[in-house]
N, C-alpha and C positions, 0 to 999 in steps of 0.2 A: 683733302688727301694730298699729297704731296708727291713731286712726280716719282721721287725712286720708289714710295710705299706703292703707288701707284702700276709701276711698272712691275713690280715681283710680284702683285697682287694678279696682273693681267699673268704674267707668264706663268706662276704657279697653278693658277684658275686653269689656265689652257693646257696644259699639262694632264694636270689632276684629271679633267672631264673626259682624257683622251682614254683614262684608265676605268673611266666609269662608262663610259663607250663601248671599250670593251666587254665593260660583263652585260651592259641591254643586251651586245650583240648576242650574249652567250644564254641569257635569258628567253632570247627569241630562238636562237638552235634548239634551248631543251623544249620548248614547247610544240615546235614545229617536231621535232625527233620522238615525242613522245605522247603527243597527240595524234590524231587522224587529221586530216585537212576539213574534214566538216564540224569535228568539233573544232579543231582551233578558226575557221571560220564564223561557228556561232560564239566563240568569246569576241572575236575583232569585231562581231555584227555589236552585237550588247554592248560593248565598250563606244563605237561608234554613235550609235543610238541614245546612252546618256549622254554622251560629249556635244552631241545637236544641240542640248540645253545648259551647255558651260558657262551661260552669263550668270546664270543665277550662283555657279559654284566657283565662279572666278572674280567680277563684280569689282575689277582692275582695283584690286586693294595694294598691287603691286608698285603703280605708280601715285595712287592717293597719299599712303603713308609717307614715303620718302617726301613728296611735294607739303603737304601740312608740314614735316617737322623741319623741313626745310623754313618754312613762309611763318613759324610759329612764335608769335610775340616775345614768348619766355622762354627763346631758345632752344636748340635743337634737341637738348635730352628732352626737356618737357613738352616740346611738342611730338615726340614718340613717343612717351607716354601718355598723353592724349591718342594720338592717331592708335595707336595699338587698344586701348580699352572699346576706345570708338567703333572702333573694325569688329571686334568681338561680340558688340551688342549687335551693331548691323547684320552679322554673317548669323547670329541667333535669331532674329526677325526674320530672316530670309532663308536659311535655308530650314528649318523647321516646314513650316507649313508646305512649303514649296515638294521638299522632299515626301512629305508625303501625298500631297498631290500627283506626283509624277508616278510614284508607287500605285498608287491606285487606277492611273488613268496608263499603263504602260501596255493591260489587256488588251486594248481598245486598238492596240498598232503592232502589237506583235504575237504572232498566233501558236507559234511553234513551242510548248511547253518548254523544255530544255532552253530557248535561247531566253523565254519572259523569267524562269526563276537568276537565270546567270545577270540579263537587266535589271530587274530588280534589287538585288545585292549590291550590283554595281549603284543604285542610286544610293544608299547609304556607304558605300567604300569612298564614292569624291565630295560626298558632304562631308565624313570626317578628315579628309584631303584637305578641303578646301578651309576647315580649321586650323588646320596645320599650318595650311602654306602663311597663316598670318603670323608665325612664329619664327618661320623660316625667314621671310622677309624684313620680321623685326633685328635676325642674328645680320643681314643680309648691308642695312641698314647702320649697323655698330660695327660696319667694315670685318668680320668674321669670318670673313672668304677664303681660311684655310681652314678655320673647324668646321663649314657648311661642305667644306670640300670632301673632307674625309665621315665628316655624316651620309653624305650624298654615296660614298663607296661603299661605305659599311652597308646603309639601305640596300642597294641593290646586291652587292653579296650575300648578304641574309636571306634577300628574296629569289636570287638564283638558286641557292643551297635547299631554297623550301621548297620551291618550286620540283625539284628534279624527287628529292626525298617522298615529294606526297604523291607524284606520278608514277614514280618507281614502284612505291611498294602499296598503295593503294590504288592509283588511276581517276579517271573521273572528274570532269572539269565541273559537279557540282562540289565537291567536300573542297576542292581547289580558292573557286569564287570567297565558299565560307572563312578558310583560314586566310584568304588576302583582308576580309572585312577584317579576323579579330587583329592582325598583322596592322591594320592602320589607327584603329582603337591604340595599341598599345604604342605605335611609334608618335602618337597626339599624347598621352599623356609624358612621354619621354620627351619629345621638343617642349611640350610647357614648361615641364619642369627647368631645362635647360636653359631655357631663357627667361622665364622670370628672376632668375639669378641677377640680370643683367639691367631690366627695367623693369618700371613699378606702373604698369596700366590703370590709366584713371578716365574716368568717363568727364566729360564737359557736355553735356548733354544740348546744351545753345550750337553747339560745333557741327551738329550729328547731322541737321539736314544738309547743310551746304557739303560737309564728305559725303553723305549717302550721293549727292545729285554728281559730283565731280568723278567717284567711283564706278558710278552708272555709266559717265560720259566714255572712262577709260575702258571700261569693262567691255561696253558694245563691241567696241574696235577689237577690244583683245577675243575675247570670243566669237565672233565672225570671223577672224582668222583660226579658231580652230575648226571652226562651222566648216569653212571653206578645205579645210587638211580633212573631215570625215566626208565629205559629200560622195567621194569616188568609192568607199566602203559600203555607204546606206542604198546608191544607186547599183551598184554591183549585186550584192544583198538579192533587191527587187524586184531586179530585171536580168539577171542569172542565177545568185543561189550561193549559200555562204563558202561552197566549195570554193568559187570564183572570187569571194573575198578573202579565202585563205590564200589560193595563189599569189590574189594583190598584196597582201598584210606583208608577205615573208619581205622582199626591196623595200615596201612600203617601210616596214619598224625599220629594219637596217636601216635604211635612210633616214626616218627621224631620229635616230639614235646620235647622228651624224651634228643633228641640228642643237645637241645639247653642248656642244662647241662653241657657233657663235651666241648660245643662249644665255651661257655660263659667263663668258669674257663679257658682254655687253651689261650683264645685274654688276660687275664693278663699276661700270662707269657711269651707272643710273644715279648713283648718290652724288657725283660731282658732276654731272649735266642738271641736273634739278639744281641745285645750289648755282651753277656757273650760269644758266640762263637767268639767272634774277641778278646778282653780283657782279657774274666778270661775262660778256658776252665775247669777250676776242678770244678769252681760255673758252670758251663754249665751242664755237667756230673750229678753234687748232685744234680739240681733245676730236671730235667728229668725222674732220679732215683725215687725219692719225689713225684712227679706225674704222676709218672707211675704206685706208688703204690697208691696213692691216688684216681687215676680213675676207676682204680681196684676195690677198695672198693665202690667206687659211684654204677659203673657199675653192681657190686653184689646185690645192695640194690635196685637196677632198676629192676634187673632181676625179685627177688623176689617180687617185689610189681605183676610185669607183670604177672610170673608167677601163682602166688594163686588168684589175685584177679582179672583180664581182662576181664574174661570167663563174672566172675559175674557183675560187673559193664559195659559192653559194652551191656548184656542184659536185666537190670534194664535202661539203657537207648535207648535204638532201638528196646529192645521185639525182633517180630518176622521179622519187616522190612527188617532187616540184619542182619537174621540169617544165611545166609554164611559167613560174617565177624567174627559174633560168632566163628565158628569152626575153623578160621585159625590164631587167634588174639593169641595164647598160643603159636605157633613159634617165633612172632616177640621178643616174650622174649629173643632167643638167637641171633636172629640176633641184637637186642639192646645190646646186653652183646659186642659182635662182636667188634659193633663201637666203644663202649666205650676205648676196649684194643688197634685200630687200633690206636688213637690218638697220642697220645706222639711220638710212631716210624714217622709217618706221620710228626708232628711237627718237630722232629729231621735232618727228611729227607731236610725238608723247609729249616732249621737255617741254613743248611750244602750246601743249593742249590744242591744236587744233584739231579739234573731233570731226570738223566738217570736213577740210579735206581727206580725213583719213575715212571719213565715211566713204566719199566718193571711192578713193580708191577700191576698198574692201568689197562695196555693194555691186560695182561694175565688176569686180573679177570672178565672187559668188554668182550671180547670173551669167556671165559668160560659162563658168565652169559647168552651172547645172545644165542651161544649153547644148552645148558641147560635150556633155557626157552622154546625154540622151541619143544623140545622134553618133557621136562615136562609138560607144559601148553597142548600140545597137547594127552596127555597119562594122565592125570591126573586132567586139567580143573584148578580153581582158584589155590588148592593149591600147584600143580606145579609150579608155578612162585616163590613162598616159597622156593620150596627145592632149586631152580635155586642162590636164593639172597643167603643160606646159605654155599649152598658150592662155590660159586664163594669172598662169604668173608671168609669163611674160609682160600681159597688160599691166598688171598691177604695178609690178616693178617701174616701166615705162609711166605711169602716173606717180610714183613715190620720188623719182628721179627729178619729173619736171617741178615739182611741188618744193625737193629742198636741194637742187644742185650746185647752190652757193656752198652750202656746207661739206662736203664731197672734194674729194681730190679726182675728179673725172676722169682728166686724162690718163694719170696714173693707172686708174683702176682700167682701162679700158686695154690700157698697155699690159698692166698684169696678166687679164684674163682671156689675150688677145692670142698668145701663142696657143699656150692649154686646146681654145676651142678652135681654130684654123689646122692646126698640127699634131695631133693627138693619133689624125686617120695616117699620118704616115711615118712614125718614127717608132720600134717599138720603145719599151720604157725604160731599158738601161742606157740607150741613146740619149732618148729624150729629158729624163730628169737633168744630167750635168748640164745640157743645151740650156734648159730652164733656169736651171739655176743662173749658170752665165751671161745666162740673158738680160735675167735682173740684173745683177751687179754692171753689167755695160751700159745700159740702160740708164741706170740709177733709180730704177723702181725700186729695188731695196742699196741702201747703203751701209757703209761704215760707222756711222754715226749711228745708225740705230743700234745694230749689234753693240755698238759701244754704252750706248743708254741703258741697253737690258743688262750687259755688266757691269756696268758700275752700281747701281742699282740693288747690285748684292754684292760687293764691297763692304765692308764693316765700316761704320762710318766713328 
């Protein structure tokens, strides 16, 4: 990809997702506004509860395909039509048996009628997900990052619009569960469609073991990091009651809403980090660098929206409903900053396939976190689970750091995110934003030259 496509690719991505940010966030209001806090706590329990078993529904097909058709003898179309057919037979061997497996054995862990039919459904709603997502990735892959962008808006509009329509005038989070299942049926044959347009999926079947085992490798990583995002839902759940995971869910979704930011701009740069690690390793190195500062800066400007403004707008919209949400929504500012900085080493770790380190990291921050919830949660109540997520990502990050900090603009980033978290407790925000800004620019954490790159970039050439 070439840096001006490049460059519109990253800022239109980042843009776009900020508008698709906006409607989770609106999706989480109507829920929150129209539910009761124990039901919308036993949908966050159930959605939690399958998400503990997202390897089998995720199965890192995200970074197999890209790496195969990258590495693929007969070049990159035909090795995405291999990797896509491939992926297809895989994700039918697996998640078949699997899914009904977990259907059958979901009695056995959750007792409360109401939450076991809402889990239940939910394990057929992320098997037909996790079809999907191999479509998505294919568009993802053929560099389509403005039509996946406005897919991505349309999806959640349609699902805000159903969502309010089915509470409004019937209620009831089970007929809710049912129309998200026919809602994901129908949005899998609609991505097939669309992308078979575009490639011709072919099986190679001598191929299939070595992606099944490489898929595995990336899947683990990827899935223990959502393992480790549910853990403070399922222990919350447990050892207080799903009301106390409703309070958690409402910062908690806002906040991951947040993370569809760096989630979005990083799937651009997947397809030329897989390519530039085998090719060109110094464009590998600078594209890393480049976005490591760049997430930085996204991530500071997330902080601080979180920071000043959360408190007031989570209670201009829920009042007194969830006012313990209220109080513990100004943390997730840093645990949002967290993610933000963990990306790029994470992506590094991928392009390089080192599974082991990224074991390491993952498995030390899941035990710390499960740790650390038991004893906080227990001593402290919701926002014990809080300090649990913070310093178990603070470890993580501190092991992602030391593992790829050649890659990394350090300094910079540490200059970026230095004012943000020192200065935030004393300036308020119409102060402090110009300061910031100025900041950079004297600095030269951000310059001229970059703004200059992002316009020429959409220049008509």
């Amino acid at each position: 990809m070439k840096p001006a496509k490049l460059i519109r690719s990253v800022t239109y991505t980042f843009f776009s997702s900020g508008f698709v940010l906006m409607i989770s966030i609106g999706i989480t209001l109507v829920l929150a506004k129209l539910l009761s806090p124990k039901d919308l706590g036993i949908l966050m329990s159930a959605e939690a509860f399958v998400e503990l078993f997202i390897f089998f529904y995720n199965m890192g097909f995200r970074n197999s395909i890209l790496k195969i058709s990258a590495n693929h003898p007969e070049g990159y179309e035909n090795g995405l039509n291999t990797a896509v057919g491939n992926a297809l037979v895989i994700r039918a061997i697996v998640l078949v048996p699997f899914s009904l497996v977990l259907y059958y054995l979901a009695p056995f862990f959750i007792k409360d009628p109401t939450e076991l039919f809402v889990s239940q459904i939910y394990v057929f709603i992320y098997a037909l997900e996790s079809v999907a997502s191999v479509f998505g990735i294919t568009r993802r892959a053929l560099g389509q990052f403005k039509l996946m962008s406005v897919l991505d808006a349309v999806d959640k509009l349609t699902r805000l619009l159903g969502i309010y329509f089915i509470l409004s005038f019937f209620g009831g989070i089970i007929l809710l569960v049912k129309i998200f299942l026919l809602d994901k049926f129908l949005r899998l044959v609609l991505s097939a469609t669309m992308t078979l347009k575009f490639v011709k999926p072919r099986v190679e079947w001598n191929l299939i073991p070595s992606m099944f085992k490489e898929s595995i490798s990336y899947g683990i990583m990827d899935s223990f990091d959502t393992v480790l995002d549910k853990i403070d839902r399922v222990m919350l759940n447990r050892m207080i009651g799903p009301v106390a995971v409703a309070f958690y869910s409402i910062p908690a979704k806002l906040n991951r809403a947040t993370k569809l930011v760096p989630m979005t701009i990083t799937q651009v740069f997947l397809p030329k980090l897989h390519d530039a690690i085998v090719n060109d390793h110094v464009s590998f190195k600078k594209s890393t660098k480049h976005l490591s500062r760049f997430l930085a800066l996204a991530g500071s400007f997330v902080f601080i929206f979180i920071y000043y403004f959360a408190e007031f707008i989570l209670y201009k919209l829920f009042s007194d409903k969830y006012a313990e949400s209220i109080y513990i929504v100004r943390f997730f500012a840093y645990i949002n900053l967290i993610w933000f900085l963990q990306k790029v080493p994470e992506l590094v770790l991928m392009s390089q396939s080192a599974h082991i380190k990224r074991a390491i990291t993952v498995f030390m921050s899941i035990a710390l976190n499960i740790g650390l919830n038991y004893i906080f949660i227990s001593k402290y109540g919701l926002v014990g689970a809080v300090y649990g997520t913070i310093v178990s990502s603070l470890v993580k990050l501190s092991f992602l750091v030391y593992f790829t900090h050649n890659y990394l603009e350090l300094l910079k980033i540490i200059g970026i995110i230095s004012a943000p978290l020192l200065l935030v407790y004393l300036f308020p925000v119409y102060y402090f934003i110009p300061f910031y800004i100025i900041y950079l620019l004297i600095a030269r954490l951000i310059s001229k030259e970059d703004l200059k790159k992002i316009l020429n970039a959409y220049k008509k050439r």
